[in-house]
NUVO-998878 format. One record per residue (C-alpha): residue in one letter; x, y, z. Coordinates in steps of 0.02 Angstrom, whole numbers, padded with zeros to 5 digits, always signed. Example, Ala and Ser with C-alpha at 12.3 -4.5 7.8 and 13.67 -1.06 7.14 Angstrom:
a+00615-00225+00390;s+00684-00053+00357;
This chain:
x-00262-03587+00581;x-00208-03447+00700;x-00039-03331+00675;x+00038-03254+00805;x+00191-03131+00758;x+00295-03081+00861;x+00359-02917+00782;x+00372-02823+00972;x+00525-02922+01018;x+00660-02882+00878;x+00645-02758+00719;x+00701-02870+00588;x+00545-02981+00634;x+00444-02840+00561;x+00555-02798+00416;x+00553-03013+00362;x+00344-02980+00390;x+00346-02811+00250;x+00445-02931+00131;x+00357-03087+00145;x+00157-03047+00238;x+00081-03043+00105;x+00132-03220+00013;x+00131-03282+00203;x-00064-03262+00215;x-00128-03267+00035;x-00053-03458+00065;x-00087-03495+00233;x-00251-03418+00233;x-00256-03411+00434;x-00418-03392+00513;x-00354-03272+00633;x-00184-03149+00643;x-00111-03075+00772;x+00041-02960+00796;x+00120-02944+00980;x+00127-02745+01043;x+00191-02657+01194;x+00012-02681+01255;x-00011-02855+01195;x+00140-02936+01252;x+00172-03137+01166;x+00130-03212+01326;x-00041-03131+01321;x-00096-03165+01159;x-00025-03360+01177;x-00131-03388+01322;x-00294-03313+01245;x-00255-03425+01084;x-00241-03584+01188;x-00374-03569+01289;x-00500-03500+01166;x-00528-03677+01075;x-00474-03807+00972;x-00335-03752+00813;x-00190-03750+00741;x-00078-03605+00804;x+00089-03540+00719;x+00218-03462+00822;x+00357-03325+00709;x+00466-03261+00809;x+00643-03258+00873;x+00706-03385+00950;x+00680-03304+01129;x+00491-03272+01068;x+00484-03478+01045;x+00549-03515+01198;x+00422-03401+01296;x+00266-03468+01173;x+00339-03641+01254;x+00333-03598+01432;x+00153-03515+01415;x+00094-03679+01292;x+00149-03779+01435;x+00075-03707+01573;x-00107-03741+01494;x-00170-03910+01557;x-00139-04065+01467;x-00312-04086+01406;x-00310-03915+01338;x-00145-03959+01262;x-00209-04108+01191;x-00332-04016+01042;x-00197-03889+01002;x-00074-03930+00826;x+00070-03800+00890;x+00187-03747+00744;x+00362-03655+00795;x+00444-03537+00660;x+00588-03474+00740;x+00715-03333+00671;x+00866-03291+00711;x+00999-03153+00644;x+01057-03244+00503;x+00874-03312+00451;x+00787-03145+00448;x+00943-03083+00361;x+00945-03245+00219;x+00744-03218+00215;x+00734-03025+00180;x+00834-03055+00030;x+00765-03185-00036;x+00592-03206-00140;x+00438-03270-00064;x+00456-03414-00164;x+00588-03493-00070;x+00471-03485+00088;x+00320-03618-00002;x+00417-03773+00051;x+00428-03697+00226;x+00239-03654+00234;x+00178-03820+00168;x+00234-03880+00310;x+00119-03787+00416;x-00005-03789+00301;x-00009-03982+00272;x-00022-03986+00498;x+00067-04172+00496;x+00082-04164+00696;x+00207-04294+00811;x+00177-04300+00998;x+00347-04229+01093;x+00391-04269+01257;x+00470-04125+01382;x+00576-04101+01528;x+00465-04068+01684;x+00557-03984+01823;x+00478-03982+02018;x+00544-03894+02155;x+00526-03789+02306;x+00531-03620+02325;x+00413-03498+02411;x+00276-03642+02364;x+00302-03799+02227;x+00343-03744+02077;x+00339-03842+01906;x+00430-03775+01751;x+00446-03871+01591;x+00612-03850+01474;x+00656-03939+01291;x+00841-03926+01275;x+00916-03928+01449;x+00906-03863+01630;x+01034-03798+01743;x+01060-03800+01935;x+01221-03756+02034;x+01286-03786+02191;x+01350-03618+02277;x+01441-03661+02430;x+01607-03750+02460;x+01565-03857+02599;x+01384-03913+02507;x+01344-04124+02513;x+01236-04153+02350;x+01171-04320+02322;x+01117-04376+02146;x+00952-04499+02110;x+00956-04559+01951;x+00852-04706+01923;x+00877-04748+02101;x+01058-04729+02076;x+01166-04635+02200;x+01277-04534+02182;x+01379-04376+02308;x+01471-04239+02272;x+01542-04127+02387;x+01578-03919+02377;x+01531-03829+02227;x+01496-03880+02055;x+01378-03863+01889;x+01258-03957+01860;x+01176-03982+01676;x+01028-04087+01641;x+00996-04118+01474;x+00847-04194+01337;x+00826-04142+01184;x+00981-04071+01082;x+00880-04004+00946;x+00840-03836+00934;x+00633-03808+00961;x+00591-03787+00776;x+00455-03871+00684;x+00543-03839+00496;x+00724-03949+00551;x+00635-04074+00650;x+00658-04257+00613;x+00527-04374+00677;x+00652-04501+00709;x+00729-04377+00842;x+00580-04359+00933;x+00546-04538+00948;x+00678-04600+01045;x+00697-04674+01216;x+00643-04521+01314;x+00821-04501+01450;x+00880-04381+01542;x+01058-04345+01533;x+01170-04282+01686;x+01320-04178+01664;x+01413-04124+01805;x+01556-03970+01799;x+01662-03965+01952;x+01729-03796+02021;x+01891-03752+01976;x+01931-03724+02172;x+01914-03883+02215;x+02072-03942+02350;x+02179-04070+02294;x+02091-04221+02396;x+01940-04171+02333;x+01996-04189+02148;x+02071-04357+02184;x+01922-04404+02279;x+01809-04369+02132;x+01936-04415+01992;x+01901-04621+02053;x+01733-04615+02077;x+01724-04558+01874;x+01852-04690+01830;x+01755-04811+01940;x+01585-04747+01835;x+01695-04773+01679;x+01646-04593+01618;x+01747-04492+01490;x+01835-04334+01607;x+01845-04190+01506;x+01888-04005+01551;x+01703-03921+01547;x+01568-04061+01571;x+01570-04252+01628;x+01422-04373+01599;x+01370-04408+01749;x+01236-04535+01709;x+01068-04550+01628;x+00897-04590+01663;x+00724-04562+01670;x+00698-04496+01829;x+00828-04363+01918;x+00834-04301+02087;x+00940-04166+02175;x+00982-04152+02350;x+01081-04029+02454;x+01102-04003+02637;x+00993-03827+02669;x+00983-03728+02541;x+01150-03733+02432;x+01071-03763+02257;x+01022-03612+02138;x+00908-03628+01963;x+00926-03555+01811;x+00749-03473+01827;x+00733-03290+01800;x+00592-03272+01883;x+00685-03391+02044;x+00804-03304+02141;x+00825-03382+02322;x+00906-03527+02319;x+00816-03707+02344;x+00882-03876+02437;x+00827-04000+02297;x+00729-04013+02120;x+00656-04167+02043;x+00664-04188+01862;x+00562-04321+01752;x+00509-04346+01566;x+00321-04270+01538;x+00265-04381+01397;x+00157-04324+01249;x+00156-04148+01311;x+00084-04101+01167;x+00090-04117+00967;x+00234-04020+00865;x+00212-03979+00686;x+00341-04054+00589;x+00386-04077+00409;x+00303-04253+00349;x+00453-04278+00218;x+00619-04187+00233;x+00594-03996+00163;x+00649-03969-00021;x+00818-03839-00023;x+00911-03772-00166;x+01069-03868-00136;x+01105-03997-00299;x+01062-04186-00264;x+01260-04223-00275;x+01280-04126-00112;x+01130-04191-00045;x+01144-04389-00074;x+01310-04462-00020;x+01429-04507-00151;x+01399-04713-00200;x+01483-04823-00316;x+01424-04980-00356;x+01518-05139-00308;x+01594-05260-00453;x+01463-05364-00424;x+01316-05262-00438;x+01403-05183-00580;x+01439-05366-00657;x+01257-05414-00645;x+01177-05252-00701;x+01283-05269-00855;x+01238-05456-00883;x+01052-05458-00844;x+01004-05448-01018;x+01098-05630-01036;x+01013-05701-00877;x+00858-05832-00897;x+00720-05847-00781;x+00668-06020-00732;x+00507-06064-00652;x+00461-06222-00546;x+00337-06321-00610;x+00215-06353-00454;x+00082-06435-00571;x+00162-06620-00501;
C-alpha cells in the first residue's frame, strides 16, 4: 500500500494528519508515504506512484486534491490502470473539522475499508475535442460546454438522435451524481446502465420566437421545463456541433473556444476502492433501519406457531 497526503493544498489537511498519523499508519501499515510540498506538487507524486508498479494507492486530500489525483490516474494508459487498486479519501471543511475532534477510534471503520482493498471497476466520462490538437479529458460527475454567441446553430447527437438549438445556451452533461469517494460509495451505484445525461439551460436573452420555438420542441420531447436546467435526453454516446467556433469548455487549462466535442462512456477505467458492506456509524439502529410493524397476519401466525402441526407426505407408496 502507498499513501499519498496531500497536506500542500489546505492547512487543516495537516492539522487532521498531527491528530490522527499516527493511528493512520500503525493500522494501515503502508509500504510507502508520501506528503505533497511546494516542490513535490500532487500531480507529481501521483504520476511517479502509477507508473512505478503494481499497488494499492490511497489518495487524502481535499476534495480539489481528488479531483486532480483523478485527472492524472486517468491520463496513465489503461493497462497501467488496470494493476492499480486506487482508494479516494476526500475532506472537506466540515470533515477535517468533525475528524480533528474526534478520537482515532472513530476512523477504524473508515480504514478497514482501505485496508480490506475490496475493489469495483467504475466507468468514466471521456471527453474528445479539438483545440490546438485532439484533446481527451476524462470527468466523474459532469462536464460543461456553452454556447457564446447569439446567432450560434448547435446540433445535438445523442444516440443518433438530433436535435438544434439556436443562439446561446448551457449545456450540462452529466454521469455519475455521486461525489468521487471510496468511503460513501455503493456498489449498486456504480453498476448501473452507464448513460449520459443532457441538460440544456437556455439564455435568458432569448427573443420571444425563439422561446416559443423551443418551448414545442420540449413539449413535443415530453421533457419537464423548469427555470435552470431541462433534460434534454440521454444516451450513451453525445455529440456537439456548432457552426465555427461558438462552443467554450469548462477546461482551465482550454481557453479558445472549439466548434464541437464528443462525449462517450470509457468503461472499466479502472478499479475504485469501496466499502464491501456499508461502514459502521454511531447513529442507533432505530434511526438507521426504517420503522416496521408487522401485519395482523404475520403477527397472528407468529403468535400461533406453537399450536401449528407439521405434516409430511408419505412418498414410500
Amino acid at each position: 500500500m502507498h499513501l499519498i497526503l496531500d497536506s500542500y493544498s489546505h492547512p487543516g489537511i495537516s492539522l487532521f494528519w498531527k491528530r490522527h498519523g499516527l493511528s493512520i499508519m500503525e493500522q494501515l501499515v503502508p509500504a510507502d508515504f508520501f506528503i505533497t510540498t511546494g516542490d513535490t506538487p500532487l500531480e507529481k507524486l501521483v504520476e511517479r506512484e502509477i507508473w512505478s508498479g503494481w499497488k494499492k494507492i490511497i489518495l487524502i486530500g481535499t476534495p480539489n486534491s481528488i479531483r486532480r489525483g483523478f485527472n492524472t490516474l486517468m491520463q496513465s494508459s489503461q493497462e497501467c490502470r488496470s494493476t492499480l487498486e486506487i482508494g479516494f479519501w476526500p475532506l472537506d471543511l466540515q470533515n477535517l473539522a468533525t475528524s480533528i475532534s474526534q478520537s482515532s477510534l472513530n476512523l477504524r471503520p473508515i480504514l478497514q475499508v482501505f485496508k480490506s482493498g475490496h475493489t469495483l471497476p467504475v466507468d468514466v466520462m471521456k471527453v474528445q475535442f479539438i483545440a490546438s490538437e485532439l484533446e481527451t479529458k476524462y470527468f466523474w460527475n459532469d462536464f460543461v460546454i456553452n454556447s457564446t454567441q447569439a446567432n450560434a446553430e448547435t446540433t445535438f447527437y445523442i444516440d443518433e438522435q438530433n436535435s438544434h438549438v439556436n443562439g446561446k445556451f448551457r449545456c450540462r452533461i452529466a454521469f455519475h451524481d455521486e461525489i468521487l469517494n471510496s468511503l460513501t460509495m455503493h456498489p449498486g451505484k456504480l453498476t448501473r446502465t452507464p448513460v449520459l445525461k443532457v441538460y440544456l439551460k437556455r439564455d435568458p436573452a432569448l427573443t420571444t420566437t425563439e422561446r416559443f420555438k423551443q418551448f414545442k420542441q420540449w413539449l413535443a420531447a415530453d421533457k419537464k421545463i423548469t427555470e435552470n436546467e431541462t433534460l434534454l435526453k440521454t444516451g450513451k454516446q453525445v455529440e456537439i456541433q456548432g457552426n465555427w467556433a461558438n462552443l467554450t469548455l469548462n477546461v482551465g487549462a482550454i481557453q479558445d473556444s472549439v466548434q464541437g466535442a464528443h462525449f462517450e462512456v470509457a468503461r472499466k477505467a479502472f478499479s475504485l476502492i469501496i466499502p464491501a458492506k456499508p461502514i459502521q456509524t454511531t447513529e442507533s439502529v432505530r434511526k438507521i433501519l426504517p420503522a416496521f410493524r408487522p401485519t395482523g397476519v404475520i403477527a397472528n401466525n407468529r403468535d400461533g406457531s406453537t399450536k401449528i402441526q407439521l405434516q409430511f407426505k408419505d412418498n414410500s407408496h
